[in-house]
mmCIF file of the C-alpha atoms, coordinates in Angstrom:
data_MODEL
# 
_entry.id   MODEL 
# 
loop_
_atom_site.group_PDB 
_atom_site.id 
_atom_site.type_symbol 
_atom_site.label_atom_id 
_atom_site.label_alt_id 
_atom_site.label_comp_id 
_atom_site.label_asym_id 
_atom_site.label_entity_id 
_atom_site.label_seq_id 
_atom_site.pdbx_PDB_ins_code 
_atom_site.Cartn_x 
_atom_site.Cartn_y 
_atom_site.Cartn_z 
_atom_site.occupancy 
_atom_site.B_iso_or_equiv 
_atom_site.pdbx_formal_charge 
_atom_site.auth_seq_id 
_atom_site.auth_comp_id 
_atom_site.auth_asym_id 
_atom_site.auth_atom_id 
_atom_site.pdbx_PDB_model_num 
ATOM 1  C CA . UNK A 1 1  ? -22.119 -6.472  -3.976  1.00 0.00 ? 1  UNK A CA 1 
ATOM 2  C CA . UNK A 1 2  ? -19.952 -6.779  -7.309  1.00 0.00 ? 2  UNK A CA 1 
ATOM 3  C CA . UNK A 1 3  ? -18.264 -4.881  -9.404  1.00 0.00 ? 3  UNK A CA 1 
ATOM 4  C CA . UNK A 1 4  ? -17.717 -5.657  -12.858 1.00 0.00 ? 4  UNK A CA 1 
ATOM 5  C CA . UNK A 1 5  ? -15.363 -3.943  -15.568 1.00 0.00 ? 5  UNK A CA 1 
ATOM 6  C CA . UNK A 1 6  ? -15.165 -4.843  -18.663 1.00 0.00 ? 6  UNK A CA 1 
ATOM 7  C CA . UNK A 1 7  ? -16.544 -8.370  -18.283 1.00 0.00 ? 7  UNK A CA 1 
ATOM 8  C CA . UNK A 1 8  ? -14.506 -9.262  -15.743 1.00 0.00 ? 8  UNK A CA 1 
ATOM 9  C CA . UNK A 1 9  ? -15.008 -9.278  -11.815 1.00 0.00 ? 9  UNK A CA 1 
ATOM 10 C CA . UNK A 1 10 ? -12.993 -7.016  -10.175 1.00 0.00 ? 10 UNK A CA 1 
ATOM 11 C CA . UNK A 1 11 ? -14.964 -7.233  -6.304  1.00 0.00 ? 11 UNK A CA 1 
ATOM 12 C CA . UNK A 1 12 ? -16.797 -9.753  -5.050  1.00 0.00 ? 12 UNK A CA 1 
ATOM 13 C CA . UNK A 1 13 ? -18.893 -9.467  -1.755  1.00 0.00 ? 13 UNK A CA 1 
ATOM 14 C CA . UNK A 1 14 ? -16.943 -6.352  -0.796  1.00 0.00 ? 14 UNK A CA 1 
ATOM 15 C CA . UNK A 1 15 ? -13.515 -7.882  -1.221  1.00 0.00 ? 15 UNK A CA 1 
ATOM 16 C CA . UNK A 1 16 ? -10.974 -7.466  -4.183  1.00 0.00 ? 16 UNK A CA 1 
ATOM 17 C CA . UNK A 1 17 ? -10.428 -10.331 -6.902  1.00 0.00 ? 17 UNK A CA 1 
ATOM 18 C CA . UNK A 1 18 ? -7.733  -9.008  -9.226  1.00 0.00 ? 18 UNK A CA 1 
ATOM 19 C CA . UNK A 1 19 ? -4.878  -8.774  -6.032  1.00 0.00 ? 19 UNK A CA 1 
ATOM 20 C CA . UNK A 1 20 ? -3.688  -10.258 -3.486  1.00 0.00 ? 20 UNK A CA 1 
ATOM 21 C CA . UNK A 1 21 ? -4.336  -7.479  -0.223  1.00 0.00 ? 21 UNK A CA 1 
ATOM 22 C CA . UNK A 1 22 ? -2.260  -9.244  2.192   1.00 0.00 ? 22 UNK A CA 1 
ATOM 23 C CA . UNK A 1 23 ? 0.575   -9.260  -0.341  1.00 0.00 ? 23 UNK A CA 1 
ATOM 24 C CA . UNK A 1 24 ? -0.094  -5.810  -0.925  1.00 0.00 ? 24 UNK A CA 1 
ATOM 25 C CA . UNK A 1 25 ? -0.048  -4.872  2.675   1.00 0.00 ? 25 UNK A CA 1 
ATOM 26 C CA . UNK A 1 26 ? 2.391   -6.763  3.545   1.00 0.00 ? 26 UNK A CA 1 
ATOM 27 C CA . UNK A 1 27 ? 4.960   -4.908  0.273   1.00 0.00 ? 27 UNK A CA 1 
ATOM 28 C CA . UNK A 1 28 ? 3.895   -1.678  1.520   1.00 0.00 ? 28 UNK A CA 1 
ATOM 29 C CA . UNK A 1 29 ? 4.754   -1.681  5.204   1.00 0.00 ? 29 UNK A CA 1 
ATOM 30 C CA . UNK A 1 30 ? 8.128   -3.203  4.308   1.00 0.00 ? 30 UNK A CA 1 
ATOM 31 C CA . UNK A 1 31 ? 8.832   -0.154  1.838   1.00 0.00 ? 31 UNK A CA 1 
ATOM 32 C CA . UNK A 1 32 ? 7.446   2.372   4.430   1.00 0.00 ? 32 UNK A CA 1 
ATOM 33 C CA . UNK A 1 33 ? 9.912   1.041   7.338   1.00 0.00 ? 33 UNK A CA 1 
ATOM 34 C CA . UNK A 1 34 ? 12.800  1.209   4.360   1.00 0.00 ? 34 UNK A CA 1 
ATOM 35 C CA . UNK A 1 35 ? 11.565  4.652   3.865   1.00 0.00 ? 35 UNK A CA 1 
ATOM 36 C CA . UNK A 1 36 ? 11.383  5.786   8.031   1.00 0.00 ? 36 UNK A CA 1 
ATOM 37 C CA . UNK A 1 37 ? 14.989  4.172   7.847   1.00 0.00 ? 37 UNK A CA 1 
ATOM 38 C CA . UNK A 1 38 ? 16.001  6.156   5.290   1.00 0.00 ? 38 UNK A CA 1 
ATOM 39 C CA . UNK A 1 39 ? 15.127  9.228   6.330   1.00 0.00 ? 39 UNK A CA 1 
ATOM 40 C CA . UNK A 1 40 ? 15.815  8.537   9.715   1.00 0.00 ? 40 UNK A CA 1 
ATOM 41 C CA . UNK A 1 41 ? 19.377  7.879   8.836   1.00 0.00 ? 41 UNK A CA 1 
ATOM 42 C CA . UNK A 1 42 ? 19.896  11.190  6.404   1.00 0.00 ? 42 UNK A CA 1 
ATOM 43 C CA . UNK A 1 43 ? 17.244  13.531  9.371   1.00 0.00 ? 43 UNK A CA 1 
ATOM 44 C CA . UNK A 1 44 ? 16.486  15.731  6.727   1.00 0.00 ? 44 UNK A CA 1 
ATOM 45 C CA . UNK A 1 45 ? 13.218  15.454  7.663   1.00 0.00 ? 45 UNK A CA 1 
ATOM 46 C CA . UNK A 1 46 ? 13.815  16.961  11.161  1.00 0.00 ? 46 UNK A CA 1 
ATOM 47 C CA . UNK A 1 47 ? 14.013  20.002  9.681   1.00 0.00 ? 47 UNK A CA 1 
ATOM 48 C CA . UNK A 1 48 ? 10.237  19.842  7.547   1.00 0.00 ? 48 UNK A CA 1 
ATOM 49 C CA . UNK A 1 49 ? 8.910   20.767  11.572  1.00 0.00 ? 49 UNK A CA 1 
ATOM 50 C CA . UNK A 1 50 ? 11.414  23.569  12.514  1.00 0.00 ? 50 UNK A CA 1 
# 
């Protein structure tokens, strides 16, 4: 199916046409691992559990 906003295709057949998901993916498991690393390094997160 497709969705259409304003004119313009947005999804196609199920899949996105306005972004690239494997960029997207790939951006936001790089800035979670900076973020585990982060808060690994300061532990202040240990404490969210105690």
């Amino acid at each position: 199916k497709d969705t259409i906003i304003n004119g313009k295709i947005v999804m196609r057949d199920g899949k996105i046409t306005t972004i690239n998901e494997l960029e997207v993916i790939k951006k936001t498991k790089n800035l979670a691992s900076k973020l585990w690393k982060r808060l690994y390094l300061r532990k202040d997160y240990l404490n969210l559990w105690v």
